[in-house]
Backbone as a ProteinNet text record, in pm:
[ID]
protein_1_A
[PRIMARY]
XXXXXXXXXXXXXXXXXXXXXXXXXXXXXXXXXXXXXXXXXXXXXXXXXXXXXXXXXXXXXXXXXXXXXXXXXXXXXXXXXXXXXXXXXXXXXXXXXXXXXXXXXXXXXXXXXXXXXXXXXXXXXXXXXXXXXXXXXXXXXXXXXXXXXXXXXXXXXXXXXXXXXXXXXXXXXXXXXXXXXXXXXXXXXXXXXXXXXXXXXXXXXXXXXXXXXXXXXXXXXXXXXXXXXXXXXXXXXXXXXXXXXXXXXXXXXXXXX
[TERTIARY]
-9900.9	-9864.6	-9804.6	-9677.1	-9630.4	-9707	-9672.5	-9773.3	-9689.5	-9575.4	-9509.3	-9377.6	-9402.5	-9302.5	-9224.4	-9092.2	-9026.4	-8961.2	-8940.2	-8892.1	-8809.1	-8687.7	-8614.1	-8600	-8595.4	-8635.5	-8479.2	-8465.7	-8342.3	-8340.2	-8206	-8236.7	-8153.8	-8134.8	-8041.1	-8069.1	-7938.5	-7948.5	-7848	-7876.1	-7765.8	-7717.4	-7607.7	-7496.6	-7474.9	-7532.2	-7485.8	-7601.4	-7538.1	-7686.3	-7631	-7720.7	-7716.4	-7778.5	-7882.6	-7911.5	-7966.8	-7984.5	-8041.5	-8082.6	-8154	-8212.7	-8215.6	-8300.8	-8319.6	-8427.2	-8458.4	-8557	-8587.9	-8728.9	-8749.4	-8843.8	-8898.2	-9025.9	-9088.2	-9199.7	-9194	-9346.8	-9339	-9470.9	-9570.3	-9702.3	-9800	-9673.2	-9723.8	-9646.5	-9491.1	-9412.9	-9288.2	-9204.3	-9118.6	-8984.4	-8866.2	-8854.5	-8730.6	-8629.6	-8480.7	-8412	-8313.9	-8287.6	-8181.9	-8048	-7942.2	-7802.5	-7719.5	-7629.2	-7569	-7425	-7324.9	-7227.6	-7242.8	-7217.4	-7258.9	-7244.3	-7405.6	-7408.9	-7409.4	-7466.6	-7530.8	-7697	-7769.9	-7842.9	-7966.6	-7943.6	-8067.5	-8145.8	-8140.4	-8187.9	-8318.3	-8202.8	-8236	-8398.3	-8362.6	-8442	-8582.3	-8580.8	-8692	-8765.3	-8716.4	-8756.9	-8846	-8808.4	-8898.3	-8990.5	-8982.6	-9115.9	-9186.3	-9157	-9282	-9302.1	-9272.7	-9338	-9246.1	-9171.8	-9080.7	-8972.1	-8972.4	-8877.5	-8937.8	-8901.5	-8915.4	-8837.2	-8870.3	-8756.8	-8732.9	-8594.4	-8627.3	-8633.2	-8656.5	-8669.8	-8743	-8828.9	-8896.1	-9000.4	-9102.5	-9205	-9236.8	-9318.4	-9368.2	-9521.8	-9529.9	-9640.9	-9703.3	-9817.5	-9877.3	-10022.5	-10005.7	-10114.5	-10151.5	-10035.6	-10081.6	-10086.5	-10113.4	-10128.1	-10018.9	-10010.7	-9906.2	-9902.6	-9793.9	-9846.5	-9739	-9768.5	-9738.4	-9658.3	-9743.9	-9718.1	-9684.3	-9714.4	-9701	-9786	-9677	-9780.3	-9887.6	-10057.8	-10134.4	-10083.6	-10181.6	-10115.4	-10013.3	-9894.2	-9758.6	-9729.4	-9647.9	-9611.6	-9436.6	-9350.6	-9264.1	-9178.3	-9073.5	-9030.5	-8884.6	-8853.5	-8688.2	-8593.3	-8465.7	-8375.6	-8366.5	-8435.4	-8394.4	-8527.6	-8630.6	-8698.2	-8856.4	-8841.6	-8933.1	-9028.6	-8997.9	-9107.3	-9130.3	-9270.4	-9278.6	-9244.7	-9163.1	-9127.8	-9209.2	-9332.8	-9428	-9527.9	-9525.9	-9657.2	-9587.8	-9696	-9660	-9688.4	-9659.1	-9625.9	-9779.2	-9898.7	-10030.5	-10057.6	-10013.9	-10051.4	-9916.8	-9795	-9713.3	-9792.2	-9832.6	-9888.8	-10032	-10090.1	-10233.2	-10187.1	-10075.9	-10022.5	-10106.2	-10027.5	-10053.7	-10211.4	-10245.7	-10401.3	-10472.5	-10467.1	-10566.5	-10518.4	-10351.4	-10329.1	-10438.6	-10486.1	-10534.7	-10698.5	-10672.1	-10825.6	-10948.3	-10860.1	-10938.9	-11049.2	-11171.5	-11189.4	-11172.6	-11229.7	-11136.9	-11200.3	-11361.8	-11322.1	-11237.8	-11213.9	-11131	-10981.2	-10971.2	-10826.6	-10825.9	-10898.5	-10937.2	-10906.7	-11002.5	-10968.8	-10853.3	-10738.9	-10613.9	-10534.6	-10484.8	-10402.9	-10397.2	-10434.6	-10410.3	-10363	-10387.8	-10362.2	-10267.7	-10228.3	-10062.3	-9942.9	-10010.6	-9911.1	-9861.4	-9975.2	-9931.6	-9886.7	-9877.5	-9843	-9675.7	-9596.6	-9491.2	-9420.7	-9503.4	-9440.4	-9465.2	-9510.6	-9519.2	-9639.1	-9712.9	-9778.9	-9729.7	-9816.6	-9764.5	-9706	-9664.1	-9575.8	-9650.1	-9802	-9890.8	-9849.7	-9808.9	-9820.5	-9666.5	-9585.9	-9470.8	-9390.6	-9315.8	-9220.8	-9131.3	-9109.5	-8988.4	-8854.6	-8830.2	-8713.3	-8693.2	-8844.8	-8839.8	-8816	-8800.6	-8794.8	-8647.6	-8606.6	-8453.9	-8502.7	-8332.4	-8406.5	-8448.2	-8459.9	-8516.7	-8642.3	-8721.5	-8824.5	-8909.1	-8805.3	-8870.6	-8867	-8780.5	-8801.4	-8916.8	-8959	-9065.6	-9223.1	-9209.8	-9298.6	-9338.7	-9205.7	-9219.6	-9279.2	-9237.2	-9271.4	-9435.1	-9534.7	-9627.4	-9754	-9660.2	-9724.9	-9730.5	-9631	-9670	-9767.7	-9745	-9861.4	-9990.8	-10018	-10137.2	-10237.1	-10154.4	-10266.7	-10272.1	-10234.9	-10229.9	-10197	-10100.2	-10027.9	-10018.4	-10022.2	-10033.7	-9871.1	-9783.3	-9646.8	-9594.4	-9467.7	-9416.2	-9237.3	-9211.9	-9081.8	-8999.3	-8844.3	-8834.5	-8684.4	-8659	-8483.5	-8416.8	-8310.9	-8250.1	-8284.5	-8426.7	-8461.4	-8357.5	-8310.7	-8204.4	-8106.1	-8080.1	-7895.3	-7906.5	-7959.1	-7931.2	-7958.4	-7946.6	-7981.5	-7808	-7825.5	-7698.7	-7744.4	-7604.8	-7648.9	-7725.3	-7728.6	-7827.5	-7965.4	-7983.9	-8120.4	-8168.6	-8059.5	-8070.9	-8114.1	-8059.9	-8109.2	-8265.6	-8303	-8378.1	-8534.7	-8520.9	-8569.3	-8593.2	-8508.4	-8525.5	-8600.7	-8608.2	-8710	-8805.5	-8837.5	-8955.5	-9041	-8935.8	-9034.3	-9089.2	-9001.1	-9042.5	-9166.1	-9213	-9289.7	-9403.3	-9363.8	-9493.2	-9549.2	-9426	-9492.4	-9501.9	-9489.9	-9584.7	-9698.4	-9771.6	-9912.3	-9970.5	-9944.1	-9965.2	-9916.2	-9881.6	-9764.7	-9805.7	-9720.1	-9778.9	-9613.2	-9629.9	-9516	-9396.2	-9281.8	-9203.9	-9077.8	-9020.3	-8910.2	-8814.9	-8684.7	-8608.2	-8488.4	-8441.4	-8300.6	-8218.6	-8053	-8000.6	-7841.2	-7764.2	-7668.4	-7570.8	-7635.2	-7588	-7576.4	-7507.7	-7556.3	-7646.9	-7577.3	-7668.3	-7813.7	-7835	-8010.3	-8053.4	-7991.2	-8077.4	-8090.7	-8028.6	-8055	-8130.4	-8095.3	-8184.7	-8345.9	-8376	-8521.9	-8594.7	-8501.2	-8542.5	-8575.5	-8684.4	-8706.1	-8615.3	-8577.8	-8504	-8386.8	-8270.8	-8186.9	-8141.8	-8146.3	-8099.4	-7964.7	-7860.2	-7784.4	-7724.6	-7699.8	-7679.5	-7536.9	-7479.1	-7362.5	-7287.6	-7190.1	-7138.9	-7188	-7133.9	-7157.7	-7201.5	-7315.3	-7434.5	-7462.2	-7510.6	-7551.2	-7678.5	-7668	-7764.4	-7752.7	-7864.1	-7864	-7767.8	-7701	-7584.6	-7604.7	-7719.3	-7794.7	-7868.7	-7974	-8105.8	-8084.8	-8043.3	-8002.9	-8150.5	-8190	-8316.3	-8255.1	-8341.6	-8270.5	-8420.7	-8333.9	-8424.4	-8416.6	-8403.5	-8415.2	-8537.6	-8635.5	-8747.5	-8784.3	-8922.4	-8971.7	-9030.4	-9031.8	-8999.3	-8909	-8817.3	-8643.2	-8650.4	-8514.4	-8534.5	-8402	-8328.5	-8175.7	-8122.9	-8163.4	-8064.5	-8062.6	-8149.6	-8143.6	-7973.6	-7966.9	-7825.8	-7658.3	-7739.1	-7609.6	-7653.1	-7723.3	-7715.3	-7651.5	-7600.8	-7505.3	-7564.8	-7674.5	-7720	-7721.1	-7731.8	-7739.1	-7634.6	-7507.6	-7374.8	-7313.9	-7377.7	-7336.3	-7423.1	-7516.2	-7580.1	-7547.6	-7500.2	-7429	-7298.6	-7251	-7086.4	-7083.3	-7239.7	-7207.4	-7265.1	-7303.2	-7340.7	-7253.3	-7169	-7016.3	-6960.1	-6948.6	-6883.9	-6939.6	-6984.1	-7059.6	-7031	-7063.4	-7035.3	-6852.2	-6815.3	-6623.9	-6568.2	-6602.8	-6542.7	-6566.9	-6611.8	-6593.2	-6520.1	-6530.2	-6430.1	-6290.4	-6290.6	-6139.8	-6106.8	-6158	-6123.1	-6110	-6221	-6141.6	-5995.7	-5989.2	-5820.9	-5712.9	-5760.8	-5674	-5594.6	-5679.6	-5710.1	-5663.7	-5663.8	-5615.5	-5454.5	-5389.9	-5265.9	-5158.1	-5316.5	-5203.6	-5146.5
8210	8152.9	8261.3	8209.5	8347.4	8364.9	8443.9	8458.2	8397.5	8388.4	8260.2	8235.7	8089.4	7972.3	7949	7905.7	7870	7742.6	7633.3	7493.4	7436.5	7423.9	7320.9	7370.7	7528.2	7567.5	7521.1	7472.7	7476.4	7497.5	7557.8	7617.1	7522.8	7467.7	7416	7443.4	7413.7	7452.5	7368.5	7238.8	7110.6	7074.9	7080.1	7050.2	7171.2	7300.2	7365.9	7387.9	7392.4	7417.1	7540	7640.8	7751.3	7818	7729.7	7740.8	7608.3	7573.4	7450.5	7465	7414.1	7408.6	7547.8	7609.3	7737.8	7761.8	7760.7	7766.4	7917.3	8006.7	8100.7	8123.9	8255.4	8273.9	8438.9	8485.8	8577.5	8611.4	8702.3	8742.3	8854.1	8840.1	8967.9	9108.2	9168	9347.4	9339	9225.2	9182.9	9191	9332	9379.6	9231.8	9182.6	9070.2	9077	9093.4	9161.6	9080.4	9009.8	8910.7	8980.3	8933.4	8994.9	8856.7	8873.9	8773.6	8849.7	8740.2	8782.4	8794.6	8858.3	8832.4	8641.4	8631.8	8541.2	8404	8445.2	8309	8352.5	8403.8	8360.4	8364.7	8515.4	8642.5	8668.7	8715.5	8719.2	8647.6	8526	8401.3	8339.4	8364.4	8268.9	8362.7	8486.4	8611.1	8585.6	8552.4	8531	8381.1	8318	8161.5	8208.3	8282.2	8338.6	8373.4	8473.7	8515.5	8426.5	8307.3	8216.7	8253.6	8343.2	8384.5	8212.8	8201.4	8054	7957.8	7811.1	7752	7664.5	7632.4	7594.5	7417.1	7414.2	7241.9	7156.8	7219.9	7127.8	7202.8	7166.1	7255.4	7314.4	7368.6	7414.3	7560.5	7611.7	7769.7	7740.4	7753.1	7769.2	7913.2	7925.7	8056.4	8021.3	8097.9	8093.6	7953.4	7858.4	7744	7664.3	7724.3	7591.5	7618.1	7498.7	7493.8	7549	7591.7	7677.6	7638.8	7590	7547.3	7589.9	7732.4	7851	7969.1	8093.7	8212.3	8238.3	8331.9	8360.9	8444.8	8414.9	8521.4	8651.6	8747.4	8932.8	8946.8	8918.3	8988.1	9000.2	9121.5	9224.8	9252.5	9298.6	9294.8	9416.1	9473.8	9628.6	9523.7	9597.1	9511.8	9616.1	9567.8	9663.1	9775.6	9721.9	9830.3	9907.5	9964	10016.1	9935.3	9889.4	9807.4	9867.1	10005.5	10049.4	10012.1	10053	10043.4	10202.2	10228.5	10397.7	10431.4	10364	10381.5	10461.1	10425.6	10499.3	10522.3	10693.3	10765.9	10726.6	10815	10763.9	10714.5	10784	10732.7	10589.2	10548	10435.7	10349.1	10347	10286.5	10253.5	10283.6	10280.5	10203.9	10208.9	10167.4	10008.9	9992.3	9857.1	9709	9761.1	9631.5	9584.4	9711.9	9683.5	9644.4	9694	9652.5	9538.6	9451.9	9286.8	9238.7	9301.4	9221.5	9175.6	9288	9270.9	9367.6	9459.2	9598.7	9684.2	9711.9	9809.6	9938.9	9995.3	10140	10223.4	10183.2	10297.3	10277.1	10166.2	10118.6	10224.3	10157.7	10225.2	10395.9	10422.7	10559.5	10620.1	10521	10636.1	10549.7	10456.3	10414.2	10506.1	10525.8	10544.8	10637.8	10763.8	10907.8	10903.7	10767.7	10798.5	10765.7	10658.2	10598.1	10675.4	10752.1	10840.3	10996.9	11015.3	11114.6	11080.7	10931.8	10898.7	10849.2	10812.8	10808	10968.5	11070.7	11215.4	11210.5	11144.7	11217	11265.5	11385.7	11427.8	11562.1	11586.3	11656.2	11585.6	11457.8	11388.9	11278.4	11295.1	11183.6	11122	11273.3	11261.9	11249.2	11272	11272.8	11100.7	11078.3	10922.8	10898.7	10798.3	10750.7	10824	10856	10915.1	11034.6	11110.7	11240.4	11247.2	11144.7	11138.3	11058.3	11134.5	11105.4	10946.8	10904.6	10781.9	10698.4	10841.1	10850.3	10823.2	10920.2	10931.9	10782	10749.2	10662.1	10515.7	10562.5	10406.2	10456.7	10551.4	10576.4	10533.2	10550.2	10520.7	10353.9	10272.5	10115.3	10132	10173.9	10152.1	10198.5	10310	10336.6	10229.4	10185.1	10030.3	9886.6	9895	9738.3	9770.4	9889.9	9910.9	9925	9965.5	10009.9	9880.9	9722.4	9669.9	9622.7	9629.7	9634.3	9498.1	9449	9318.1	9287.9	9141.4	9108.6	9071.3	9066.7	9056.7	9083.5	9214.2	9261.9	9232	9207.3	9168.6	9269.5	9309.4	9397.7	9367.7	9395.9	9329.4	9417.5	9442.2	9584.2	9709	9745.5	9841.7	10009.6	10018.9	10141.4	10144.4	10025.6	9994.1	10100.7	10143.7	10199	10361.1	10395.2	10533.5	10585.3	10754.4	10758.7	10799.5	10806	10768.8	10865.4	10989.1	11087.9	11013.9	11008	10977.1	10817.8	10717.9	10598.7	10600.4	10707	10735.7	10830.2	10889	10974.2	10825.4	10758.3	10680.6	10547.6	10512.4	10438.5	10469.7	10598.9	10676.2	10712.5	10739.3	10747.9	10599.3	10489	10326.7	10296.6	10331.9	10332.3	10399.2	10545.3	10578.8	10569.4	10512.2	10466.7	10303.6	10239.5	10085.5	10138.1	10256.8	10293.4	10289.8	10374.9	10432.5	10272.8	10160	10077	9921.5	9905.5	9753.1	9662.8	9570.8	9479	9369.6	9277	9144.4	9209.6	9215.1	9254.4	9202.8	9125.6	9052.3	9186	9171.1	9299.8	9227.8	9229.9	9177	9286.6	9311.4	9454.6	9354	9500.7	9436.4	9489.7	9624	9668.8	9662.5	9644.6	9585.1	9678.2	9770.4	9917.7	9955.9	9888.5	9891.8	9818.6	9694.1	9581	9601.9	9654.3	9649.6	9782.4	9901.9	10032.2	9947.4	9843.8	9797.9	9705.1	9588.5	9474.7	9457.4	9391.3	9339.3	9272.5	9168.4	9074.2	9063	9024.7	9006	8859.9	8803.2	8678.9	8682.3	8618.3	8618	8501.7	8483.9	8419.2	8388.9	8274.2	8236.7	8098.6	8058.8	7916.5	7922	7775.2	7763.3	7605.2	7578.1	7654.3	7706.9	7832.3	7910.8	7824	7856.5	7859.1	7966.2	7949.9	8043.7	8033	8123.6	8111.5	8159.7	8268.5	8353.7	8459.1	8413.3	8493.1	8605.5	8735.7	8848.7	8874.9	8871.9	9008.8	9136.1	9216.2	9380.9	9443.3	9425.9	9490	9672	9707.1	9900.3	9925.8	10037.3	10107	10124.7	10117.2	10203.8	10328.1	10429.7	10430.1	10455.7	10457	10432	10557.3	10656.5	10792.4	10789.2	10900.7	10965.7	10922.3	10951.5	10922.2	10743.5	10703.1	10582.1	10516.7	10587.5	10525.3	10583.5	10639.4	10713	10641.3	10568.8	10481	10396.2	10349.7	10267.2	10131.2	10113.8	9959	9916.2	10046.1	10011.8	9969.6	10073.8	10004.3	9888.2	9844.9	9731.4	9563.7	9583.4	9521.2	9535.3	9641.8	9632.6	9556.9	9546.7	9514.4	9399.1	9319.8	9189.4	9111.7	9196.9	9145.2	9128.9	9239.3	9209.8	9124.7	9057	8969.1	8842.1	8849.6	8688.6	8704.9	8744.4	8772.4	8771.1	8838.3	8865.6	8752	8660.9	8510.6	8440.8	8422.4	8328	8408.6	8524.2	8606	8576.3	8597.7	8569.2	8429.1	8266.2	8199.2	8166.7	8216.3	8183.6	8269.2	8395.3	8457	8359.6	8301.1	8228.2	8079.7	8035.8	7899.1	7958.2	8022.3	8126.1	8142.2	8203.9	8224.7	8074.6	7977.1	7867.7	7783.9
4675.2	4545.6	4457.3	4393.3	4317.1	4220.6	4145.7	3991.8	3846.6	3867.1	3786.4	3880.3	3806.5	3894.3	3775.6	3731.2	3640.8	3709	3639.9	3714.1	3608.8	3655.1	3574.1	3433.6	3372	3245.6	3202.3	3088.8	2989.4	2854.5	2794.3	2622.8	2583.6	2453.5	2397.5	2234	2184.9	2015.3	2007.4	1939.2	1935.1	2071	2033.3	2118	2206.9	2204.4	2286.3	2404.2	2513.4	2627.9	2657.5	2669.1	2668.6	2831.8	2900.3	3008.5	3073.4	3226.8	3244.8	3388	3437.6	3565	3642.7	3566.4	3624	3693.9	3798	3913.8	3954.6	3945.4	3994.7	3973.7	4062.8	4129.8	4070.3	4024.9	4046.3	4119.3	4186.3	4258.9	4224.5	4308.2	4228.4	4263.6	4151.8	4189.2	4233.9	4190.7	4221.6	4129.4	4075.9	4026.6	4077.4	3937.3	3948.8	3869.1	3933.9	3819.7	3788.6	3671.7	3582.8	3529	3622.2	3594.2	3517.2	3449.9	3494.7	3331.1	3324.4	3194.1	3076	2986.7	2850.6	2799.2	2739.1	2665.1	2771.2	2910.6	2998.7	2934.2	2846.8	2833.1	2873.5	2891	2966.6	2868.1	2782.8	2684.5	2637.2	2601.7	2556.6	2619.1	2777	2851	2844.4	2878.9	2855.5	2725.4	2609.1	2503.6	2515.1	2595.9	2582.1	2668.1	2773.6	2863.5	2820.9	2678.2	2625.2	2485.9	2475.5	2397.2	2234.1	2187.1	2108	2072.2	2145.7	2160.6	2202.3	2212.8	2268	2403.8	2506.4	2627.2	2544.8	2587.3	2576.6	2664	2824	2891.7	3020.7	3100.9	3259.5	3195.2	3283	3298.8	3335.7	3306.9	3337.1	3404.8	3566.7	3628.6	3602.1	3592.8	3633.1	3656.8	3785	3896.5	3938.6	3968.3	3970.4	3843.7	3765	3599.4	3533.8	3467.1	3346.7	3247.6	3192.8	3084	2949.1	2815.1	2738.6	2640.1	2590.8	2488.1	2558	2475.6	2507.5	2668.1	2749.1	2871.9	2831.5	2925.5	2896.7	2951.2	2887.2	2957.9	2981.1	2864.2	2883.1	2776.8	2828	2686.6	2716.6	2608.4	2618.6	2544.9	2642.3	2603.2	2562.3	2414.7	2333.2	2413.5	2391.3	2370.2	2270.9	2168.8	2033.9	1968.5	2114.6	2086.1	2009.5	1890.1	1849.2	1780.6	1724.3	1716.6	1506.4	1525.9	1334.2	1294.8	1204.4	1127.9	1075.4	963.1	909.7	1030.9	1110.1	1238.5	1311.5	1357.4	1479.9	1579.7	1706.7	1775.3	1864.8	1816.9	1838.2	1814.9	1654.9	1620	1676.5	1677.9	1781.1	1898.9	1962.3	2067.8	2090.8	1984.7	1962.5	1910.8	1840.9	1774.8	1846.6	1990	2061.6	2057.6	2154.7	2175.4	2045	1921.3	1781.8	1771.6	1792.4	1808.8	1937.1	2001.3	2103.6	2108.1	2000.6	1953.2	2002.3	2047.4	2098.8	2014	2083.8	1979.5	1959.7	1869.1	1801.9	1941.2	1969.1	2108	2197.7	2290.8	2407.6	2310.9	2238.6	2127.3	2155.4	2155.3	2154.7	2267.4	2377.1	2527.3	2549.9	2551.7	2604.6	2586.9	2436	2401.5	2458.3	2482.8	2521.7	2647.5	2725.4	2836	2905.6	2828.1	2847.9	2745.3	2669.8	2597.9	2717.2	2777.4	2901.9	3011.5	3025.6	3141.9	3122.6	3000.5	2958.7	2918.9	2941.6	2913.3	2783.3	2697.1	2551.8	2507	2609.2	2516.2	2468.6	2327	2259.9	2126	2146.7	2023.9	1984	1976.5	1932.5	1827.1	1715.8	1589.4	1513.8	1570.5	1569.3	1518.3	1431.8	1398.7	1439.9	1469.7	1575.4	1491.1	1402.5	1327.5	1412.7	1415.8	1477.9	1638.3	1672.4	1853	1846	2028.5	2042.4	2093.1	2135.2	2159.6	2288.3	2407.5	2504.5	2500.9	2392.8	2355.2	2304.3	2206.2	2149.7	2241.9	2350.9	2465.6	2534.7	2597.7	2634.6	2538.8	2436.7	2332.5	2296.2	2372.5	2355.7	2479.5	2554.8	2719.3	2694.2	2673.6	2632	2590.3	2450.5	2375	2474.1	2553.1	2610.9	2739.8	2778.5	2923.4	2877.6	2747.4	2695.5	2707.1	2711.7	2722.5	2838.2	2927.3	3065.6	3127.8	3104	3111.2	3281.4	3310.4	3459.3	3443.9	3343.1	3362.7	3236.2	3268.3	3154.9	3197.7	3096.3	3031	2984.8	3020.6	2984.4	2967.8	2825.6	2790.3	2779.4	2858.3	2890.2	2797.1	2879	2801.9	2736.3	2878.3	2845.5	2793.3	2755.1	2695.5	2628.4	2522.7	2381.5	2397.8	2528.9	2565.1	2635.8	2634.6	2712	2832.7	2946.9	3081.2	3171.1	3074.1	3159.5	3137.9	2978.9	2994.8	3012.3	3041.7	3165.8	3209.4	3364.5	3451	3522.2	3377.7	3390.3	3349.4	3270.4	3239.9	3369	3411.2	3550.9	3623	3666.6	3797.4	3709.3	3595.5	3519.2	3535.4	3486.3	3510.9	3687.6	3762.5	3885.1	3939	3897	3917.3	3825.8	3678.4	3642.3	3731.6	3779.1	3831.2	3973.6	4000.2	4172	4172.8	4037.9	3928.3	3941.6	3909.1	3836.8	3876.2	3954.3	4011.9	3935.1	3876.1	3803.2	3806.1	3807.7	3813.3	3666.7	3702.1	3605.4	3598	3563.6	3463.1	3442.6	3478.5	3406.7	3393.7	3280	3213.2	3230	3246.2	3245.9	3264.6	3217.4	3255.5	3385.7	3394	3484.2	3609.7	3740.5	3852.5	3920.8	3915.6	3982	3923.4	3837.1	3760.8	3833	3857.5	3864	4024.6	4089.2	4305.1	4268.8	4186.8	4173.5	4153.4	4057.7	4045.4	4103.3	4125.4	4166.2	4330.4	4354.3	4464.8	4528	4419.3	4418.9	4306.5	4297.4	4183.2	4190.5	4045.8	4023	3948.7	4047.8	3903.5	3874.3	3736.9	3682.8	3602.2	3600.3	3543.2	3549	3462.8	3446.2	3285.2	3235.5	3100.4	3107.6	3071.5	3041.1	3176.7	3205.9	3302.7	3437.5	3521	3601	3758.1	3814.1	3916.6	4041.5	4013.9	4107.9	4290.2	4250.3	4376.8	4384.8	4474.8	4479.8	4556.3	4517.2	4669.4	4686.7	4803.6	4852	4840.9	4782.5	4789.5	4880.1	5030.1	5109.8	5080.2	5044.4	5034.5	5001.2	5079.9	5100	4978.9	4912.9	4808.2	4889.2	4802.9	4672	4661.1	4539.7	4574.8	4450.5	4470	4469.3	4432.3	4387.3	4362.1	4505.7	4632.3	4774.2	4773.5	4729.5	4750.4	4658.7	4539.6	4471	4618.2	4685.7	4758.3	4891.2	4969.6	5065	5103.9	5231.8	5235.1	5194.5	5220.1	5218.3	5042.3	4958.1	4828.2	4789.7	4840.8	4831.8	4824.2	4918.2	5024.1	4922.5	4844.7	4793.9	4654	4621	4442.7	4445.4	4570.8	4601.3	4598.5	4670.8	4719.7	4529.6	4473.7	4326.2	4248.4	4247.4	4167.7	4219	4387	4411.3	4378.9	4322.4	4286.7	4117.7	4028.1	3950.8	3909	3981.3	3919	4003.3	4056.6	4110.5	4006.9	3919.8	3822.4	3697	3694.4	3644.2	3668.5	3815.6	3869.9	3814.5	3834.3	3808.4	3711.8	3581	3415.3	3409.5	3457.2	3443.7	3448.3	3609.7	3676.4	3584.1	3546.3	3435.2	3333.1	3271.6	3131.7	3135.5	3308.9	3291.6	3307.5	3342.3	3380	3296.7
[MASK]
+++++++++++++++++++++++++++++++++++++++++++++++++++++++++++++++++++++++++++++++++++++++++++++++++++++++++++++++++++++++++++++++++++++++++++++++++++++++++++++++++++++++++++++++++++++++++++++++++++++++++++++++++++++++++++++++++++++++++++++++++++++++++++++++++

C-alpha cells in the first residue's frame, strides 16, 4: 500500500481548470519528483496536498483512508525560504515544533540537532538577513525536518539559489534523506533535479494539465557527482525533455500556422 494515493485530484478557479484527473502514488521512503511547464500547476496542486487550498474535485488516500483536510505529519520547504526576520535561526527552527505543540524540553533537545545536521552550526543565533541564501534554505530545510514529518513537500526549494550552491544543496538533501528516508513530494523545474532526486518523475502538461508520464528512474542510490555524468542518467533526462518539448513543438507548430 503506498503511503498516499491521489485519485482524480482537480483545481479550478471559475472557469478556469487549472488541473484534472491527476492520478498518483507515493510510497514509504519514496522521492517523487513533479516536472512539468510553467503554470500546469505544480505548484498549485502541492499546495492542496498540504491542505493550503482546496481540490475541487478527487480524493487524497493515506494509508488507506480518506483524507479531507490538511495531511497528518507533513511539513513543507517554500521556494522563498519562509523564514520569520524577527527570529534566529534557533527560533526559525523551533517555529514548527512550538505549532505542534511541543514542549520547551523536546524544543530543546531537537532543535540542536537538526540545526547540525543541515550544517548550521555555529549560526544558532544568527537572522536570516545575516545568512546567504544557501544558508537560509538550509534553515527552512532544518524547520520542516525538526518535526519529523512521514511526508514532506518541497516547492522548488533551490530555485532562488545560484547554481553552485543548487548543486551543493541537492547532495546535501540526499544525504540528509539517506540519515532519515521519509515519503517526499519534490516540485522543480529542472529536469536534471528531478531524475538527480526522484525515484520516480511525473510529468506533467496540457491545459488544464494532467499526467502525461510516469518515468521510473532506475539509477543506484546513493546518487553522487558520477551519477550526473552516467550514461543511464543521460539517457533518462533526454527521454524527459522529450515528453515535455512535444507539446512544445506542437504549440510552435499551431502558432506558425
Amino acid at each position: 500500500m503506498p503511503r498516499i494515493a491521489v485519485r482524480g485530484a482537480g483545481k479550478r478557479y471559475g472557469e478556469l481548470q487549472v488541473f484534472r484527473g491527476l492520478d498518483l502514488s507515493v510510497g514509504q521512503r519514496e522521492i517523487v519528483a513533479l516536472v512539468g511547464p510553467s503554470g500546469c500547476g505544480k505548484t498549485t496542486f502541492l499546495r492542496c496536498l498540504d491542505g493550503l487550498i482546496p481540490m475541487s474535485e478527487g480524493e487524497i488516500v493515506v494509508d488507506g483512508k480518506p483524507i479531507n483536510g490538511p495531511l497528518p505529519r507533513t511539513a513543507m520547504v517554500f521556494q522563498h525560504f519562509g523564514l520569520l526576520p524577527w527570529k534566529t535561526v534557533r527560533g526559525n527552527v523551533a517555529y514548527g515544533l512550538d505549532l505542534a505543540g511541543a514542549s520547551k524540553a523536546e524544543i530543546r533537545e531537537r532543535v540542536p540537532h537538526f540545526i547540525q545536521l543541515v550544517g548550521l552550526a555555529g549560526f544558532e543565533d544568527a537572522y536570516p538577513y545575516q545568512l546567504s541564501g544557501g544558508m537560509q534554505q538550509r534553515c527552512g530545510l532544518a524547520r520542516a525536518l525538526a518535526v519529523e514529518p512521514d511526508l514532506l513537500l518541497m516547492d522548488e526549494p533551490f530555485a532562488s539559489v545560484d547554481a553552485q550552491t543548487r548543486e551543493i544543496l541537492q547532495f546535501e538533501l540526499l544525504r540528509i534523506w539517506r540519515m532519515r528516508p521519509t515519503s517526499m513530494i519534490f516540485v522543480t523545474h529542472s529536469i536534471e533535479e528531478a531524475v538527480l532526486m526522484g525515484d520516480r518523475v511525473i510529468v506533467l502538461k496540457g491545459r488544464p494539465s494532467g499526467v502525461a508520464e510516469i518515468v521510473e528512474v532506475d539509477l543506484p542510490r546513493p546518487r553522487t557527482r558520477a551519477t550526473l555524468a552516467s550514461p543511464r542518467f543521460a539517457q533518462l533526462r533526454e527521454h524527459v525533455w522529450n515528453i515535455l518539448m512535444d507539446e512544445a513543438r506542437r504549440a510552435e507548430f499551431e502558432l506558425e500556422r
